[in-house]
C-alpha positions as CSV (number, residue, x, y, z in Angstrom):
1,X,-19.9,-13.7,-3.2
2,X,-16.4,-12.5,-2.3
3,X,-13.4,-13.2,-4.3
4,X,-11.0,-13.1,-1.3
5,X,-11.2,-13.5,2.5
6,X,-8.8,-14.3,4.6
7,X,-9.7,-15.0,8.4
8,X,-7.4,-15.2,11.4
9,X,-3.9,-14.8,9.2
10,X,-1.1,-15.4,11.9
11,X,3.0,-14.8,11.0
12,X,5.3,-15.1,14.4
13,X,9.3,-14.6,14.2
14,X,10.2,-15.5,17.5
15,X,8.1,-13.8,20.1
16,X,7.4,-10.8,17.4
17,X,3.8,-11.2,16.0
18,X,3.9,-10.0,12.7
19,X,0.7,-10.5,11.5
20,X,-1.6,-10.6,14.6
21,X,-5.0,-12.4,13.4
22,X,-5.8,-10.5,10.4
23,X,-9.3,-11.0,8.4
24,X,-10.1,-9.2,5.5
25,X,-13.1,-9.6,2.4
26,X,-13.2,-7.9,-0.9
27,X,-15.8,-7.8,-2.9
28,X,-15.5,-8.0,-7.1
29,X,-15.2,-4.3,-8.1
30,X,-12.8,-3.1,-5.4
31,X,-9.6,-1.6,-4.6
32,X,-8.2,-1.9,-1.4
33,X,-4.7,-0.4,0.2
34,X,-2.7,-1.2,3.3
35,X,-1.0,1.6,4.6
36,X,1.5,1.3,7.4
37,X,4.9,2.3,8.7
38,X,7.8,-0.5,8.0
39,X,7.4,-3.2,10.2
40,X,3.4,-2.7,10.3
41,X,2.9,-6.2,8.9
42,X,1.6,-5.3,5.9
43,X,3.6,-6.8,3.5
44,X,4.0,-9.8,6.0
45,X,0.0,-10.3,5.1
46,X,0.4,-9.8,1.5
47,X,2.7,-12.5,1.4
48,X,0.8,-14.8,3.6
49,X,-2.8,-14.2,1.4
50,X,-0.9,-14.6,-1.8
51,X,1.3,-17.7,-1.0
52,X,4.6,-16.5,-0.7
53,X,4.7,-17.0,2.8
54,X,3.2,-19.4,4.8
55,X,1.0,-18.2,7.3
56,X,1.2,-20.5,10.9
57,X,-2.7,-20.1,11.4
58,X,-5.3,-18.8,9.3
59,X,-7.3,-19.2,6.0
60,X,-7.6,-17.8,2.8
61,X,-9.8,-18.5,0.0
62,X,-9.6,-17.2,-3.8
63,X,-12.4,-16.8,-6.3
64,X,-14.5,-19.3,-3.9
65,X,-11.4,-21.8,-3.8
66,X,-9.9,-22.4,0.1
67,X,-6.3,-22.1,-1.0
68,X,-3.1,-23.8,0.6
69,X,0.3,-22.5,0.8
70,X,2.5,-24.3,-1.7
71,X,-0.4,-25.2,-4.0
72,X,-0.7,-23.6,-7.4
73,X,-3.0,-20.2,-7.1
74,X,-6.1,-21.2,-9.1
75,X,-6.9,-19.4,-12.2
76,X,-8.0,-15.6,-12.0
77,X,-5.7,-14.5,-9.6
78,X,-2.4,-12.3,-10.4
79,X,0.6,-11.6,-8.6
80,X,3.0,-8.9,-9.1
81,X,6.4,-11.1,-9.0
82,X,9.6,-9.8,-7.1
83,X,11.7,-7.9,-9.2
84,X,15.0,-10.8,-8.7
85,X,12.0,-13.5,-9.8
86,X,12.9,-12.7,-13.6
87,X,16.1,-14.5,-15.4
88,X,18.7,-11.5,-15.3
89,X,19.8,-11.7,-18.8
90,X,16.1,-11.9,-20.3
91,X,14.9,-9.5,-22.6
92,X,11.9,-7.7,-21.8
93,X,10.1,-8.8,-25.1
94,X,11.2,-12.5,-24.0
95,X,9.2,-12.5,-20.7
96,X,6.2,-10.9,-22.1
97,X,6.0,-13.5,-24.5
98,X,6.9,-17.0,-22.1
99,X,4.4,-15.5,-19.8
100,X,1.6,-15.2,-22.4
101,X,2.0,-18.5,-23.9
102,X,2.1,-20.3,-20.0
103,X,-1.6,-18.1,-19.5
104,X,-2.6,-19.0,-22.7
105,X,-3.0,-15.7,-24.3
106,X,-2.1,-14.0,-27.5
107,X,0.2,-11.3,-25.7
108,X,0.2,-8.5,-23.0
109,X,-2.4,-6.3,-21.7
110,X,-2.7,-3.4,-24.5
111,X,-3.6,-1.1,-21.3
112,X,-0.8,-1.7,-19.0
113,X,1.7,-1.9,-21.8
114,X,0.6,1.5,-23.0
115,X,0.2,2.6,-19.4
116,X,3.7,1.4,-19.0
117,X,5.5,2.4,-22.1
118,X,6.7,-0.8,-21.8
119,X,7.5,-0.8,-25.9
120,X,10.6,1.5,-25.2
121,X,12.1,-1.1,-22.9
122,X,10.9,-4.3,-24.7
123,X,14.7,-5.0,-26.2
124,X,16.6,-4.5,-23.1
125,X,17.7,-7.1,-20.7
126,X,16.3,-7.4,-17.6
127,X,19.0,-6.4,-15.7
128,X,20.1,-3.4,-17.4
129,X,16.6,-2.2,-16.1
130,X,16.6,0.6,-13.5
131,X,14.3,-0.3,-10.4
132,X,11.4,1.6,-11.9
133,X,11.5,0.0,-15.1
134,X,11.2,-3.3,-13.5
135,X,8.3,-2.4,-11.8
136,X,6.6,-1.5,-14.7
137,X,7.1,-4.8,-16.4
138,X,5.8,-6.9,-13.1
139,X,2.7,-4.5,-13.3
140,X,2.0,-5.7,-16.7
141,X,3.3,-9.8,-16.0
142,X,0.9,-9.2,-12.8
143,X,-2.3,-8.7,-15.5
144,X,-1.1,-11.5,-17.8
145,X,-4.7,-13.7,-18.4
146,X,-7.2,-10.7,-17.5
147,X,-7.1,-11.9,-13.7
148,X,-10.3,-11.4,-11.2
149,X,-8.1,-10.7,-8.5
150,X,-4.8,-8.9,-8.6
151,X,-2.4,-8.8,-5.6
152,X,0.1,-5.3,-5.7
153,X,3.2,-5.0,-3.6
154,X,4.1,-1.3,-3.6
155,X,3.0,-1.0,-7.1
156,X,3.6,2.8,-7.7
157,X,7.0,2.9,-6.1
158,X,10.0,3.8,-8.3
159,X,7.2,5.3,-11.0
160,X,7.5,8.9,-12.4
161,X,4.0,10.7,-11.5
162,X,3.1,10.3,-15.4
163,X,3.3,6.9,-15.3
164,X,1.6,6.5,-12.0
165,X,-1.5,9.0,-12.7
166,X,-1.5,5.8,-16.0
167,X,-1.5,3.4,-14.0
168,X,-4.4,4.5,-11.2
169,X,-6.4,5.4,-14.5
170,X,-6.1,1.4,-15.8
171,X,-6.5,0.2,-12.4
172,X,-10.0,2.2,-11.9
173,X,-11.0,1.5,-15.1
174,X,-10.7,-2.3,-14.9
175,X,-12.0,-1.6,-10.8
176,X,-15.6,-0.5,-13.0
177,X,-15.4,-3.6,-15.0
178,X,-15.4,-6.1,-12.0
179,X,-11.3,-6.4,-11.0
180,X,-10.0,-6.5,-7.3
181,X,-7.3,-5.4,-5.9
182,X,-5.3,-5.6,-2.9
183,X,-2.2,-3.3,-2.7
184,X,0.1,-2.9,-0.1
185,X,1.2,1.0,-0.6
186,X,4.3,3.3,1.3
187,X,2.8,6.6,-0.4
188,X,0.2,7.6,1.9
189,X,-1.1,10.2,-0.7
190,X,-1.1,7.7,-3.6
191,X,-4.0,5.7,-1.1
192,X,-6.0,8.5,-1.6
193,X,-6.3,8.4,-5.2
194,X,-6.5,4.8,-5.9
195,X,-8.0,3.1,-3.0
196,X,-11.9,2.6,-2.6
197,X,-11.2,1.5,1.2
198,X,-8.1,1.5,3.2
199,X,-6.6,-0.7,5.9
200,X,-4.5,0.6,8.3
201,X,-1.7,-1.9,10.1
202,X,0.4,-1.3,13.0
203,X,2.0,-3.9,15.1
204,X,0.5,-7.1,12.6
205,X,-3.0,-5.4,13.3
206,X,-5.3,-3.6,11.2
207,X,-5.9,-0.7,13.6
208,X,-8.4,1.7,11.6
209,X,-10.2,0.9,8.2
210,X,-12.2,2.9,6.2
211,X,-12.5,5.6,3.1
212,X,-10.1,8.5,3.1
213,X,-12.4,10.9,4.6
214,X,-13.8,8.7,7.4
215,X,-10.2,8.2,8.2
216,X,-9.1,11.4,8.2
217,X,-11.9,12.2,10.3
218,X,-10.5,10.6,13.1
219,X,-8.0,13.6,13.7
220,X,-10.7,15.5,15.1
221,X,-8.8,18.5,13.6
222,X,-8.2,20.2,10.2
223,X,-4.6,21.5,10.8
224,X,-1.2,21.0,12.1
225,X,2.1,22.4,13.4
226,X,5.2,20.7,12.5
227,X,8.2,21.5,15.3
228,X,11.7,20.9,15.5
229,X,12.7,17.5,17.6
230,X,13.6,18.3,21.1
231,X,10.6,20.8,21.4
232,X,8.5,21.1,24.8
233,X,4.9,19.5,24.5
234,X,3.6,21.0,27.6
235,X,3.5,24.6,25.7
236,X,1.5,23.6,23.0
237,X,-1.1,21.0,24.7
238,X,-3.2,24.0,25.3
239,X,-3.4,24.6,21.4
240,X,-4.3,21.0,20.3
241,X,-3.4,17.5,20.6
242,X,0.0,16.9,20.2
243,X,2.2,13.7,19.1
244,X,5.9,13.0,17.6
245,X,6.4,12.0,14.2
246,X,8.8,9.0,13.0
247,X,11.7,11.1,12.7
248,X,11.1,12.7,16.1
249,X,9.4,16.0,15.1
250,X,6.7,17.7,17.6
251,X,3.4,17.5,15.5
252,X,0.4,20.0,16.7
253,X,-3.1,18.6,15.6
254,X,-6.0,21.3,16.0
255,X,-8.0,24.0,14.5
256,X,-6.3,26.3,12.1
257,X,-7.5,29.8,13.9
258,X,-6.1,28.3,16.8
259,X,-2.9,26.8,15.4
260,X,-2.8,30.3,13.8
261,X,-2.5,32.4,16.5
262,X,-0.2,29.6,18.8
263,X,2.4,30.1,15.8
264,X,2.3,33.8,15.7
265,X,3.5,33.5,19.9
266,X,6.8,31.5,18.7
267,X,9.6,33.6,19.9
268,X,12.1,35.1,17.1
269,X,14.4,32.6,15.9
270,X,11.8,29.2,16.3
271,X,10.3,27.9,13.7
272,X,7.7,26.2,12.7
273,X,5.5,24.7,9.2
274,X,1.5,25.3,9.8
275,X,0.2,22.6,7.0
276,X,-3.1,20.6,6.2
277,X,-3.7,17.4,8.3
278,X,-3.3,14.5,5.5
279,X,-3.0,10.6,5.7
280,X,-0.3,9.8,7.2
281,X,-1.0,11.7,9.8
282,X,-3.5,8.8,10.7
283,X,-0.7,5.9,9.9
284,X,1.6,8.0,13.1
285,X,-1.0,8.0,15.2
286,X,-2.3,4.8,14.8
287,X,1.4,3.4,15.2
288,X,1.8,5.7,17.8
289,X,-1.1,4.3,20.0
290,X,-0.3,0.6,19.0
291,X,3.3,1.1,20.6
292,X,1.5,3.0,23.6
293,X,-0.7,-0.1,24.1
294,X,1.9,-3.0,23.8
């Protein structure tokens, strides 16, 4: 049996559709990323599924329960709150211990406080925390009562690589012992070391899903060249598919012989980065075509 779907999830502003009849399944055991450039929808979803938002059409069940927006989330299920959620002036040691007693539990998580370090912050006040600090303590209030299924909004954002490699390890672990998750992520390259499957949103749809190699197999190439903006296309069509990046930089997708030699032909003064093909080079294109199609 699943422990989440979610079928037909609809969010409108005014005639922008900003979740566009989204369905999703996990399984017990999984980890699962959204990926997509702001104003994808993805965190438009994550608030629907969760309850923060309520969704104008759709459904979304929990650990076998069909759950309404505005009822209480039944048990097994974890949110990471919003940092401003927490009483400003509450000490870190404080809200460990008022969430344990309202789950019921003798205290925190030993592996995400550990993961966290959160012991060198536990007499602080909340806000005296920086912005990573605060996510690490709504990573560990997320896991407060062992949950079966744990919801992550940008979870390794503001996190020093240390802490982040700690937390993938205690996410994966706990992945092997039956937890799922669903995590909205900005880092295209942390994706590919957490995630067991990937979702990929554009315009409030999820335009490509899969693992990161059956993704990334959807360049069709190995290699690209990265151009300043303002550069001709028409030059560089012959050498491989081309497309512009977010910022507005000429981006080259192809083989590397043949991205090779194109580079070598730039006349003296241009330049140009020849670099792997990664992730995110799927989220562009996939935004890309969704604005093309609209």
């Amino acid at each position: 049996m699943n422990v989440f779907e979610a079928q037909g999830i609809r969010k409108t502003y005014g005639e922008t559709k900003a979740v566009d009849g989204v369905d999703l399944s996990l399984a017990a055991g999984e980890i699962v990323t959204i990926l997509g450039h702001n104003g994808s929808g993805k965190t438009t979803f994550l608030e629907c599924v969760e309850g923060l938002r309520k969704p104008d059409a759709g459904t979304v069940t929990l650990c076998g329960k069909v759950h309404a927006y505005g009822s209480p989330l039944p048990e097994g299920v974890g949110v990471q709150m919003q940092q401003e959620q927490l009483p400003p002036r509450i000490k870190v040691r404080e809200a460990l211990s008022l969430f344990a007693s309202i789950y019921g539990v003798d205290g925190p998580p030993s592996d995400l406080m550990q993961a966290m370090t959160i012991e060198t912050i536990a007499g602080k006040r909340f806000d005296t925390l920086s912005g990573g600090q605060k996510r690490r303590v709504s990573l560990v209030l997320a896991f407060m009562g062992d949950p079966r299924i744990v919801f992550l909004d940008e979870p390794t954002a503001g996190l020093d690589p240390e802490a982040r490699s700690a937390l993938v390890a205690v996410l994966k672990d706990r992945r092997d012992r039956g937890l799922t998750v669903l995590a909205t992520l900005h880092e295209v390259d942390h994706a590919a070391d957490l995630a067991d499957r990937i979702l990929i949103m554009a315009r409030g749809r999820v335009r490509r899903e899969g693992t990161v190699d059956s993704l990334m197999s959807t360049l069709g190439a190995d290699a690209c060249v990265v151009l300043p903006r303002g550069t001709d296309q028409a030059p560089w069509q012959a050498a491989g598919h081309t497309q512009l990046s977010p910022e507005g930089a000429l981006l080259v997708f192809g083989d590397r012989p043949t991205l090779e030699r194109a580079v070598q032909n730039i006349p003296s003064g241009r330049t140009a980065v020849l670099r792997p093909t990664n992730l995110g080079d799927v989220v562009t294109r996939e935004a890309q075509t969704a604005e093309e199609e609209k």
